[in-house]
N, C-alpha and C positions, 0 to 999 in steps of 0.2 A: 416259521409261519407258513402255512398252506395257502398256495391259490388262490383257492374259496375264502378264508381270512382275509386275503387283500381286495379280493373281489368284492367283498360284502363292504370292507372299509372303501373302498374306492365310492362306489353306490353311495352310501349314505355322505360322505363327500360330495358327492356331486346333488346329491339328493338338499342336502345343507346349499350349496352354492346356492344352487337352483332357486328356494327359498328367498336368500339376502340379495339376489336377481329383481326377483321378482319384488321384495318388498320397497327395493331402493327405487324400480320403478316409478312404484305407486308413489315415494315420499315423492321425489323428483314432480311426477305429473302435479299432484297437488301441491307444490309449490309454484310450480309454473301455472297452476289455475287460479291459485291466491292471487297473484300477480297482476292478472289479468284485469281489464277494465270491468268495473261493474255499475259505474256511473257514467255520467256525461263530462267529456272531458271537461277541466275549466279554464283553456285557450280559446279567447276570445274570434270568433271567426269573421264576425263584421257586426255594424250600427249601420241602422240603417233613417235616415231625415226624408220626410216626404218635399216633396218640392213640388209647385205650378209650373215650373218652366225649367225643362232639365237643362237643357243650352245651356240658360244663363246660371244657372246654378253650376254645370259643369265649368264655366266660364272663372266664376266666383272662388273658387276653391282651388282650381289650378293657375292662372293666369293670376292673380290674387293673392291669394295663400303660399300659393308655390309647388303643390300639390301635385302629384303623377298619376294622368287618368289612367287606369287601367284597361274599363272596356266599357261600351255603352250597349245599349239591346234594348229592342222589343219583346216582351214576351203576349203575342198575340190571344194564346189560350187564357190568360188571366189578364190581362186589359193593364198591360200595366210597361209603362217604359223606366230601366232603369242603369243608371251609369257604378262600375265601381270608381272609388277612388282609393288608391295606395297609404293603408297606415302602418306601420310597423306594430304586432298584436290585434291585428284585426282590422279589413278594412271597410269603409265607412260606402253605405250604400245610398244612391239619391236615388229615392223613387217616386214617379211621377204618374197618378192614376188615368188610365184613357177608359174615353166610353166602348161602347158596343161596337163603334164601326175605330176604334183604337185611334181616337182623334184623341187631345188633350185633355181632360179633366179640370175648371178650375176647382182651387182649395175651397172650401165655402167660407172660412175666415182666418183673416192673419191672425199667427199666434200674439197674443199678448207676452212681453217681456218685464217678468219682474220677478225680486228676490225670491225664492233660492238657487232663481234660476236653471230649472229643472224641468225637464229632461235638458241636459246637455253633454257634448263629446268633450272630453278634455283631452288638448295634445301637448305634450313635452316641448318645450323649448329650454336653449342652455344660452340665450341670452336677452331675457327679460327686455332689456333698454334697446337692442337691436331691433326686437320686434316690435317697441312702441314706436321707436322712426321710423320703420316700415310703414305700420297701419297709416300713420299720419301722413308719412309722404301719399301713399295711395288713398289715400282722405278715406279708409276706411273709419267708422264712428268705433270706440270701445263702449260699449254700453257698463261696463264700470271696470275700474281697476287703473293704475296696478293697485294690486293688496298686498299687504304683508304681512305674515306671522316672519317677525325678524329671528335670523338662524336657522328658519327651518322652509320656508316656502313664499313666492311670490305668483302673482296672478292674475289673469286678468279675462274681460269676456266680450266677444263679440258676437254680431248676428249674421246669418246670412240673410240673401232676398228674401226669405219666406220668414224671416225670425226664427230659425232654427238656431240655437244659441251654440260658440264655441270657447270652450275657454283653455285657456294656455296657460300653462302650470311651468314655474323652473323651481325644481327643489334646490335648496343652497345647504 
């Protein structure tokens, strides 16, 4: 075999690589672009309850509940004061409307409470009976519950100051 023989095989060798190079590229990229987000993710990132009095709502939910404030703020350019408060999958925002000169807001009326009680936050508890002697010792009211679907869920719902409803789920 000449040289040029091997020369020419060499070439078209590398002429082939160069090819399955380039096409493994392409599969590769368009896999990694399949991949990619093309919606909105669906990790919940917070709930947010309006409230008239964030204090006492911040109040309510951690001293109360048991709850870990995260951070409270003003945000000036939108008239608006509001606290987080720590959920595990999202955490729960209290927002409280201020006027022009960023004084308070009040709500113009209490929410009304009744079945199907909706809009509310549901949060996980793992022991149903612990958290009804709670509520009671702290003479919080359950506006209904416990529920039961037996073997599969129990339940129950409270409000906060403004009527913002919570309800407390332990799946069994």
């Amino acid at each position: 075999m000449s040289w040029f023989s091997v020369l020419v095989i060499f070439l078209i060798l590398m002429t082939f690589s160069a090819v399955v190079l380039i096409v493994l590229g392409i599969v590769v990229f368009l896999f990694w672009w399949s991949k990619e987000e093309k919606r909105p993710s669906n990790t919940a990132d917070h709930f947010a309850f309006q409230v008239s009095d964030l204090k006492k709502s911040v109040e309510f939910y951690t001293n109360q509940l048991g709850l870990k404030l995260l951070s409270t703020n003003i945000d000036e350019d939108h008239h608006e004061a509001f606290a987080l408060i720590e959920l595990d999958g999202g955490n729960l925002e209290l927002l409280q409307m201020l006027d022009e000169d960023n004084k308070p807001l009040p709500i113009l009326e209490k929410k009304e409470i009744h079945p199907p009680y909706c809009p509310h936050l549901a949060i996980k508890t793992k022991d149903m009976d612990k958290l009804v002697r709670s509520l009671r010792e702290k003479n919080l009211p359950i506006v209904k519950g416990p529920l039961e679907i037996p073997g599969t869920v129990r339940w129950l719902y409270i409000a906060d100051p403004d009527n913002n409803v919570v309800e407390f789920v332990q799946w069994v």
